[in-house]
N, C-alpha and C positions, 0 to 999 in steps of 0.2 A: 523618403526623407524623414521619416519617422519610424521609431522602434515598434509601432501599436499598429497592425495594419488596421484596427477597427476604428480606430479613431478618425471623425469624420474630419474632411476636407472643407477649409473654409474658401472661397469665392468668391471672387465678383465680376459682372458680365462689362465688360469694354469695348467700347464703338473704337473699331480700327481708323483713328484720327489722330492725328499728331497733339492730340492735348495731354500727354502724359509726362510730368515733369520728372528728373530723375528722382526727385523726395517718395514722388508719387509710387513710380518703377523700385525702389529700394522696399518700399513699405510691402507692395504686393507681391514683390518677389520674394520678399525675404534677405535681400542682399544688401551690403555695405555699399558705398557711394563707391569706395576703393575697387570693389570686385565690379560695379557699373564702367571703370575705366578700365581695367579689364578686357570686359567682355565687349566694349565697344573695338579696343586697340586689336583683341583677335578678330572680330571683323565677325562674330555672332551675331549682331546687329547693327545698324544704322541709324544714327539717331537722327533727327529733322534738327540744324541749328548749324553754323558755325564753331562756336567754342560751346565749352562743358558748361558754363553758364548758361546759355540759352539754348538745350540739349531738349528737344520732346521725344516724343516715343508712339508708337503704333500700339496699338492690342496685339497686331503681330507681332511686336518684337517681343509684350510680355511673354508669350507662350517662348517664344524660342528664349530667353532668359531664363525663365522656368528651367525650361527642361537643363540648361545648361547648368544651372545651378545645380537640379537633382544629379544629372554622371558628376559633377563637381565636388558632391557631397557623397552621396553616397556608394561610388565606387572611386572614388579620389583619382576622379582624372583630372590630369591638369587643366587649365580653362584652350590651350592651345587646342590636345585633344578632344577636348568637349566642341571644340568648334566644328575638328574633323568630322566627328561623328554625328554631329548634327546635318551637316552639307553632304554625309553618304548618307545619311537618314530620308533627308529632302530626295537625294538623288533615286533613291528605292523607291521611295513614294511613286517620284515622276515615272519611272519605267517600269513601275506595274499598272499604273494609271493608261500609258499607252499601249502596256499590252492588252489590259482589258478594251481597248478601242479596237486594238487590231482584231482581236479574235471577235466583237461584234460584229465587227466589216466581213473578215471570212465566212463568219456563222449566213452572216445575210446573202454572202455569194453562190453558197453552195447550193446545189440545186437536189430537192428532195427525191 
């Protein structure tokens, strides 16, 4: 997201609880309210509330806003694609996650 790779990364740690108002989610994302309806309408996140007025947020969904924001920005995906590629991201995750279970399981069946 930035041209300086040295340039340090600013942060802050979030209890994954619905207390994160979109002011909030724009501020630490970095994104517009506009790109918040967005990424909510691609279905990137979930927000806790009824209407866009009373809309909270997780710690999880900042991370997955983030990230969607970064493919968004700086490889100018549109936010549909950035959705893809976050849910085959997730989906990678989960199936090496199970592979490393399975090959535990085997590793423990085999007999020396």
């Amino acid at each position: 997201m930035t041209d300086n790779p040295m340039q340090p990364v600013q942060s802050e740690v979030l209890e994954d609880n619905p207390d994160l108002s979109v002011d909030d989610v724009c501020r630490v994302c970095r994104v517009s309210i506009e790109e918040i309806h967005i990424i909510v309408d691609e279905g990137i996140v979930e927000p806790v509330g009824r209407t866009a007025g009373h809309w909270r947020f997780r710690a999880t969904s900042v991370q997955r806003i983030r990230s969607a924001a970064q493919l968004h920005q700086d490889l100018r995906i549109d936010w549909a694609g950035a959705a893809l590629a976050l849910d085959l991201l997730d989906e990678l995750r989960e199936l090496r996650a199970r592979l490393r279970r399975l090959e535990g399981h085997c590793r423990s069946k085999v007999i020396p």
